[in-house]
N, C-alpha and C positions, 0 to 999 in steps of 0.2 A: 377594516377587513383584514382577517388573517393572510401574511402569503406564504408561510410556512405548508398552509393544505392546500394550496395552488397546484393541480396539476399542470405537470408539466413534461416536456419532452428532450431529453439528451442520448444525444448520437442516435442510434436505433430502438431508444427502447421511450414508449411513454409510462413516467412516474406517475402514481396516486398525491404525492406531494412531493415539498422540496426540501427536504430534510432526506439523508439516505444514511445507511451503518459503513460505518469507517471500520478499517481495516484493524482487527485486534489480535494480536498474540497471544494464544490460548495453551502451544506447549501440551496437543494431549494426540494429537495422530496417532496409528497403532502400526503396527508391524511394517517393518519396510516406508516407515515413513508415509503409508498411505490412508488418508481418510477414513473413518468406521462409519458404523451406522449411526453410536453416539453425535458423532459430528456433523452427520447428517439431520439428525435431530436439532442440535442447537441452531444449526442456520433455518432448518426450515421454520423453528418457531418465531425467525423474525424474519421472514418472506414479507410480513407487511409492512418493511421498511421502504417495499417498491424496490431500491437498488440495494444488496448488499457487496458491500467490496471485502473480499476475504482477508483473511490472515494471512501476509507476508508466506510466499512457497515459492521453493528454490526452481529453478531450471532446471539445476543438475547438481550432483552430488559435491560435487567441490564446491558449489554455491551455497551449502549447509553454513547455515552459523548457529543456528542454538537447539539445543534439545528438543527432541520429540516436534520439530517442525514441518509439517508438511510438503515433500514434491511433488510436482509433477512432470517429470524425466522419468519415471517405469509402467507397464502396462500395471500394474498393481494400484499403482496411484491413479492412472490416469481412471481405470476401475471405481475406485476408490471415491472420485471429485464426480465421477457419474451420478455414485448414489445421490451425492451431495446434490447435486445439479436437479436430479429427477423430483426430489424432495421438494427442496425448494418451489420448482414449476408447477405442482399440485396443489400448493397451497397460493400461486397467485403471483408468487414472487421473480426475481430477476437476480441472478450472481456472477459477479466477473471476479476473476483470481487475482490475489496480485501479484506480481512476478518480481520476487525481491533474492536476489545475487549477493551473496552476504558480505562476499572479499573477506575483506582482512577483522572484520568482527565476527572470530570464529575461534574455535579449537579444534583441532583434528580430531580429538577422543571423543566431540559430537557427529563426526559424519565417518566414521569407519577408518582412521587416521589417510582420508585423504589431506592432499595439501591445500593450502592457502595459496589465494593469488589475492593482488591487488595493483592499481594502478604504477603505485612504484612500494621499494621494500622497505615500507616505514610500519613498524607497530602499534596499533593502535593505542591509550594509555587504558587502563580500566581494567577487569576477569572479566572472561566467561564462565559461567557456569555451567558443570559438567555431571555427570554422575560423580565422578568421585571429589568433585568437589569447584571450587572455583581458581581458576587459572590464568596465568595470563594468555592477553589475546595473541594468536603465534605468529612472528615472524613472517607476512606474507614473502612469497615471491614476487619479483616485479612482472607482468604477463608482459611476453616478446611481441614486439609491432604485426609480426607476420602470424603469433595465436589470437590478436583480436577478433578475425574474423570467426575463428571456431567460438570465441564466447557468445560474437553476436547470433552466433547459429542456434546456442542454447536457448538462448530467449526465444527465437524464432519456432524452435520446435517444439518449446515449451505453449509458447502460444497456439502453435497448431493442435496440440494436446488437450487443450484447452476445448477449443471446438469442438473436437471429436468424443471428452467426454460431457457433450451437450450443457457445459458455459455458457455464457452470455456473452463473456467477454473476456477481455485481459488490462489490469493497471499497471503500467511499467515502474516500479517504483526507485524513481531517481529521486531520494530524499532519503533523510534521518542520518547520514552516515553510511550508507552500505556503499556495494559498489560504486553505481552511478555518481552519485553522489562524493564519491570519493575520486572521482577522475573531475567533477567539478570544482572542486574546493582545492586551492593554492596549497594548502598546508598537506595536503595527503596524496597533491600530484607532480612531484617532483622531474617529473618526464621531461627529456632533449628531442624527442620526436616529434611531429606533427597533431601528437595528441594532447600534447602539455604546454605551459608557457602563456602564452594570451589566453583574451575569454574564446574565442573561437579556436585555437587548439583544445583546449580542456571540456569545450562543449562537444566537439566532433564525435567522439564515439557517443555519446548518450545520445545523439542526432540519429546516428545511424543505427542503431538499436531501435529507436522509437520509428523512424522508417521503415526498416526492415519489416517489424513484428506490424507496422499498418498494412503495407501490402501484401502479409502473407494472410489474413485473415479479415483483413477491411476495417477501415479507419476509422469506422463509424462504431466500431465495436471495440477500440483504444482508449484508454485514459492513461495517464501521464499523472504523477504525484511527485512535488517539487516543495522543498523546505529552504528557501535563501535565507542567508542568515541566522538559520538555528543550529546553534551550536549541541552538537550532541553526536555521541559515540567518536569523540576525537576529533572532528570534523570542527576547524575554525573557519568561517566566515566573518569579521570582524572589521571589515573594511569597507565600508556601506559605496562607495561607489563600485570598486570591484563587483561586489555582489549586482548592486544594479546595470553595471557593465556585462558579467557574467549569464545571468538571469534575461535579462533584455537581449542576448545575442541566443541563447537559447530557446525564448520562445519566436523569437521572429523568425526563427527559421522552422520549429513546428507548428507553427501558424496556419501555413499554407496546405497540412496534410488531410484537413476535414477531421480531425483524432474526435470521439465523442465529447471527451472535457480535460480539461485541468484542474488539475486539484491542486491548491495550492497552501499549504498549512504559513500562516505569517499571518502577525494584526490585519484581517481585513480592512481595517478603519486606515491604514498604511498606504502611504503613496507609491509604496511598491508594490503593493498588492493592486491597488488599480491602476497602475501601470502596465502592469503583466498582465491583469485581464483583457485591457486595452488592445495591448499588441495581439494577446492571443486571439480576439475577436468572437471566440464562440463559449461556450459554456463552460463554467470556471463552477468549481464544490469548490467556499472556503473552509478553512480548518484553523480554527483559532487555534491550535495547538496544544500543551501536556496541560500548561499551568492550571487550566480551571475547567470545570466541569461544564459544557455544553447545554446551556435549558435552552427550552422552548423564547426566552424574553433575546438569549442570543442568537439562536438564530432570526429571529424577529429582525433583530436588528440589523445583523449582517446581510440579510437579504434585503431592508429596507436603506443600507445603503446603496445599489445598484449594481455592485462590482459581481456579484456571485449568483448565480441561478440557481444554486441549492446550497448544503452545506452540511458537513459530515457531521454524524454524531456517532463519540464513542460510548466512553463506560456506563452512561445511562442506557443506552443498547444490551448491556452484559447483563445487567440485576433486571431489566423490562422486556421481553418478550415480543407484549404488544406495548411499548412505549407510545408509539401513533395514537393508538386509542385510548391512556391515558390523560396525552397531553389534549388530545380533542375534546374530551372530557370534563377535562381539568381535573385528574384523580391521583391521587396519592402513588408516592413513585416507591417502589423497591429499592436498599438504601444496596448499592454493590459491595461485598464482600473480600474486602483486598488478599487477606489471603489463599485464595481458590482464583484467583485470578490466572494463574501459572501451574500447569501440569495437573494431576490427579484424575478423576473420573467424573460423573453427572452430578456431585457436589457444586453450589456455587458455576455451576454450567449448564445443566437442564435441568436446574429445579428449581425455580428462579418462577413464584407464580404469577399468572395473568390475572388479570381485574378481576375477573369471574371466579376462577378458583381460591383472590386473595379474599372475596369481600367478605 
């Protein structure tokens, strides 16, 4: 028996299966940063993923890190994620934003030359790419002990934004390199204050961030996305007990919040990965992460190991639509398109056809 079409039930919402759409960078938002109809389009046409988790969108403005990325910090946006939101629920489906603070993987010439902050003032290695071209990533600021709280505020009110324009939910994303993730990782948190230094200094604000944004909107409408050990955007983990010292102080203490799930991108088949599940206790989405493309035989797998009660699927999501009903099927997959992955209009974004209209 399949358990991939297993329904199932995390945090407040019950899925059609356990398979959901991972969070993908799309790079096409329109004026002010805020959602179109276009965009509403493409998530609605995969509402029958059951959960979608969106693309990476800032809190606030200084949170910008790449082109044409989605906020939701202005009444335009929050507008904007409405359309999104109403789309999606017409067709059957479920959407939680995900709330990604970009820090120091940024350029000012993408967000209006505001500044850069990050945990401490170290440069990321790598470009951004810009309109006019690719740059390097700038110089954060290091954020002063007594501005933490106004960043935690952002998320906070970002989440409430979230609600109000009729979300599902909110993913707090501490992974890939960005902020969060940057006040975890030794190599990009150089802090002498109570927020750096051990695993439970360098965990404390991502704690109180994923707190916060629980009780401002309710825990069961929370997911959390955590990459230990994956190196990417600057970001060294490299030290496999640290990381499980790190990572293990981390979820034990959001453990306790009732959050809907964790996501946790690392080899599922890993003793850290079900370690983490472990401590987390409640519903974990793996994410085998960049290197290979997600089928239907892995996640087979991954949920036939125990550790995960569903499991994210990306770029087969971008060229499938109805991907669910291909693989229930067993029908022929639309092969994705790498370059229309990033920026432009309904190329390679909503035109991408369904079974019906490909057969």
């Amino acid at each position: 028996m399949s358990l991939a079409f297993e329904p199932i039930r995390v945090g407040q919402w019950d899925l059609p299966q356990r398979f959901v759409m991972a969070p993908l960078t799309r790079n096409r938002a329109g004026e002010g940063m805020a959602p179109t109809q276009l965009n509403a389009r493409y998530y609605a046409q995969r509402a029958g993923a059951g959960l979608i988790i969106s693309e990476g969108t800032q809190p606030s403005l200084v949170g910008q890190g790449y082109l044409n990325s989605p906020g939701i910090h202005s009444a335009a946006q929050i507008e904007g994620w409405r359309t999104v939101a109403d789309a999606v629920h017409e067709r059957g489906g479920r959407i939680v934003v995900q709330l990604m603070h970009a820090g120091r993987i940024a350029a000012a010439d993408n967000k209006q030359r505001a500044e850069t902050v990050a945990p401490s003032a170290i440069r990321a290695p790598g470009k951004m790419i810009t309109a006019a071209g690719p740059v390097d990533h700038d110089l954060p600021r290091e954020i002063a002990t007594d501005e933490l709280p106004s960043v935690l505020n952002e998320y906070v009110q970002a989440a409430r934004n979230a609600i109000e324009a009729g979300l599902d939910g909110v993913e707090v994303h501490a992974a890939n390199g960005y902020l969060l993730h940057q006040f975890l990782s030794p190599n990009s948190n150089e802090r002498k204050d109570e927020y750096g230094g051990s695993a439970q200094g360098r965990t404390r604000f991502t704690v109180e961030v994923i707190a916060a944004v629980a009780q401002a909107i309710g825990a069961d409408r929370v997911g959390v996305r955590i990459s230990p050990g994956h190196q990417f955007n600057g970001v060294v983990e490299d030290d496999s007990a640290d990381v499980a010292s790190t990572y293990g102080t981390l979820v034990d203490q959001i453990s306790t919040l009732g959050l809907a799930y964790l996501s946790i991108l690392a080899d599922p088949g890993s003793d850290l990965f079900a370690d983490l599940s472990q401590r987390f206790g409640g519903s974990v989405i793996g994410n085998d992460g960049f290197g290979e493309v997600t089928t239907l035989n892995a996640v087979e797998s991954t949920l036939q190991g125990g550790h995960a009660a569903a499991v994210a699927v990306g770029r087969l999501y971008l060229a499938n639509p109805d991907l669910e009903v291909r693989w229930a099927e067993g029908a022929g997959l639309n092969e994705p398109i790498m370059d229309t992955f990033y920026g432009g209009g309904a190329e390679g974004y909503t035109d991408y056809p369904t079974l019906g209209a490909s057969a």
